[in-house]
N, C-alpha and C positions, 0 to 999 in steps of 0.2 A: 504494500500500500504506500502511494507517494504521499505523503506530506506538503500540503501549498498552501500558498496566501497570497494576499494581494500586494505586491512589494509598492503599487504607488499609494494607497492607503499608509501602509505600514513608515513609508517615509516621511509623509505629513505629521504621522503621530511623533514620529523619533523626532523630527524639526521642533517640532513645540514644546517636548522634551527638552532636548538642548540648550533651547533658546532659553527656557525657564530657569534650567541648571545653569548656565553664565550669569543671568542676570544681568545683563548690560544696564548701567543708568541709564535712565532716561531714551532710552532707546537709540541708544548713539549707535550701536553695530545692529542691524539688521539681518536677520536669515528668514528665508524664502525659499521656500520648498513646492516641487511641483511633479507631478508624474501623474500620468495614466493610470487606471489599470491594469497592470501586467503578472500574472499568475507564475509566479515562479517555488520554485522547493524550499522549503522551509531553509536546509542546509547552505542554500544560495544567499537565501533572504539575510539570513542572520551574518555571514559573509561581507556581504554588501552594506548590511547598518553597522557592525566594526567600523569600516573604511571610512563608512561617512559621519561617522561620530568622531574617530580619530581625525580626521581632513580639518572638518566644523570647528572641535574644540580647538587644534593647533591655530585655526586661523583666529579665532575668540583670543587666542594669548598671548600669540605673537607677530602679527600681523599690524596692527593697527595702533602703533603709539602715539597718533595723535586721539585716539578711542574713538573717533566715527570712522562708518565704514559699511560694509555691507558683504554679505555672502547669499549666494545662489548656489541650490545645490538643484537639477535639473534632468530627468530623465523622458529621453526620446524613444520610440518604437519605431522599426519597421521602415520608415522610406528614409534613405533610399535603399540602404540594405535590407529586405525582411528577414533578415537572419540573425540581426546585431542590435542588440537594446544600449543604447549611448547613455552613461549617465555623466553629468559634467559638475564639476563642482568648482565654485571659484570665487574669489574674494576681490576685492581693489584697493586692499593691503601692499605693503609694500613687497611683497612678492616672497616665494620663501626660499630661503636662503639655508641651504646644511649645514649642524655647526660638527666642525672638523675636529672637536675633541670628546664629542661624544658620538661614539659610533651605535648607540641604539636608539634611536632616533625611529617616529614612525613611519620614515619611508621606506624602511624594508619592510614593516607589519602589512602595511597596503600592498605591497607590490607581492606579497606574500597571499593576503587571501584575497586578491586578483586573480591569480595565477592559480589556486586553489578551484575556483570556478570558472577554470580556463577561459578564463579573459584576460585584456590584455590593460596597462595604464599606463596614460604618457601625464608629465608633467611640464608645464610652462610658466615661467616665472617671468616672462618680462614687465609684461603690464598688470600688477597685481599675480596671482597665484588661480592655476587656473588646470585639474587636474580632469581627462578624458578617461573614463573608462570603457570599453566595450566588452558586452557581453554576448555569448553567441547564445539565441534562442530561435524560437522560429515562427509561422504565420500563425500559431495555434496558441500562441503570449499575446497576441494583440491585445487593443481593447476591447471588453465584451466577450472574449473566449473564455473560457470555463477547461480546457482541455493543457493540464502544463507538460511542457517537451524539455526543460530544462532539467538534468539531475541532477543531484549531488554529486560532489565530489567521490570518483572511487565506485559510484555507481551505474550499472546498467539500468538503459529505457528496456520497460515492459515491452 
């Protein structure tokens, strides 16, 4: 039996989540969250809100020392690939920057359970921080489908 849920519900939830755990005064950092419904496996689901809870808070901490600012965390389906669910997440922070004396740092944790639900993450820092992940699913994740093709990690499709 697969296990699924709705990953664009579930990330609306985690966003306002987050947003609540920061506390930003007065609403100087902004996050914004938005997706589809897309039906994915739990084992994915929970994968993917890691990343974006890690992404959110580093940019909540370290991003923005003048303390306004804003983060968009944003997930596309289907065109033009139907095969690859984009999720982007990005700040207008000053971009983030690896600190070279500590080597655990969350960018191997993401790129970790990226790659976990064999997908792929790139990262761009020039103008603010701005990370692309793709995942591979297929026309059966759309919105309004009921039927998920994505599996867990280490797992075979029925």
């Amino acid at each position: 039996m697969t296990r699924t849920i709705d990953f664009g519900g579930y990330l609306k939830s985690l966003c306002l989540s987050l947003a609540d755990i920061q506390g930003a005064p007065d609403g100087a950092v902004t996050l914004t969250c938005d997706g589809p419904p897309i039906t994915l496996d739990l084992d994915v689901v929970t994968a993917l809100g890691i990343v974006v809870a890690e992404v959110v808070t580093n940019s909540y901490d370290h991003t923005f020392p003048g303390g306004k600012g804003s983060i968009i965390v944003s997930v596309q389906s289907a065109f033009p690939d139907i095969n690859t669910m984009t999720m982007t997440i990005s700040d207008d922070g000053e971009g983030f920057k690896a600190q070279t004396e500590n080597k655990r740092h969350g960018l191997g944790l993401v790129r970790r359970l990226v790659e976990q639900v064999r997908g792929t993450a790139s990262l761009d820092s020039e103008n603010g921080t701005v990370w692309t992940i793709k995942i591979p699913v297929s026309s059966s994740t759309l919105p309004g489908a009921t039927v998920p093709d994505i599996v867990g990690a280490g797992q075979e499709a029925a």
